[in-house]
Steps between C-alpha positions, in 0.01 A plus 500: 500500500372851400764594275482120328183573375588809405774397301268249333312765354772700385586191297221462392509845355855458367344202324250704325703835425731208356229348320385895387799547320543169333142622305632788436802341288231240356277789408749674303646209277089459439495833414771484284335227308179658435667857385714304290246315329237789529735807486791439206809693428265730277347670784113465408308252630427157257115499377452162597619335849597173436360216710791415700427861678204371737723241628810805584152689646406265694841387643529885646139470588609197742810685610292814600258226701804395704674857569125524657537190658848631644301884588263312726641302643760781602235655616379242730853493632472898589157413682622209665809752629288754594263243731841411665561881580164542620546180743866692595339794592223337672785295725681800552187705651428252739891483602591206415764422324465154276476711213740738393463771210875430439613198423803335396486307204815319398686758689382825391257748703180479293194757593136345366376882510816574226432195314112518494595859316728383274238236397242803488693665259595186286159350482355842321813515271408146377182582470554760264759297317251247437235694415763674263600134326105395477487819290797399309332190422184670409669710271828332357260356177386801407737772462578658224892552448815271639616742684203569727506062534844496651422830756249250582737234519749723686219595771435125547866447549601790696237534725440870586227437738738362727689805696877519600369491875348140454776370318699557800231379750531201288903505560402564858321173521773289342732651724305367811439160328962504401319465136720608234308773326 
């Protein structure tokens, strides 16, 4: 029963990295749009934004509001992990053994105390990514040169904030969910 509602939450967070990276496409086609219209092939910046550019804005401004969405409530998934290794180790101090810190979750050996980690490590890499794109979105209006509007659009898309190591935590949890990745 244990390791159902642990996979549950690892779905959950599937769902959201999912969800993450969806924005992430939808960001940069925004992005696109407003360096095209903002940005053109002559490398300065136009005098006048047209209108149409607070609509763009504000389309990246909603995406940003639900990669924070997707940030919390990943990190109400890590707390809600953590409470179950606390309740593991409680069980195990008093010997009993209803709760186990391994558990087998669609046939794989998962450890909470690895997983709680991984989710250590990925919740402060999102965190920075996101506080990288809310930059991004502070700034993408009022450069002065194409070229420094598509490193922005190129840090929105590549996501630098987001290590090697959590990628693969991230593979890690699709493996134990037999989610392609």
């Amino acid at each position: 029963m244990e390791a159902k509602k642990i996979e549950a939450i690892l779905k959950k967070l599937s769902l959201r990295f999912d969800e993450w990276r969806q924005n992430v496409l939808k960001g940069k086609l925004v992005l696109s749009t407003i360096i095209s219209k903002l940005y053109p092939m002559e490398k300065t910046r136009e005098p006048e934004p047209p209108l149409s550019l607070n609509d763009d804005c504000q389309e990246l401004d909603n995406l940003l509001a639900e990669m924070k969405e997707c940030l919390e409530s990943i990190e109400d998934c890590a707390r809600k992990l953590i409470a179950f290794q606390n309740l593991s180790n409680l069980s195990i101090s008093f010997e009993t053994t209803s709760i186990s810190s391994v558990l087998m979750i669609n046939e794989v050996p998962v450890n909470l105390k690895d997983v709680n980690c991984w989710l250590q490590e990925i919740t402060i890499d999102y965190a920075k990514q996101l506080r990288m794109d809310e930059c991004i979105l502070e700034n993408i209006c009022h450069l002065e040169t194409r070229e420094q509007a598509l490193f922005h659009q190129g840090t929105w898309t590549t996501q630098p904030a987001i290590s090697k190591q959590t990628e693969l935590h991230l593979k890690c949890i699709k493996l134990i969910l037999n989610e392609p990745s």
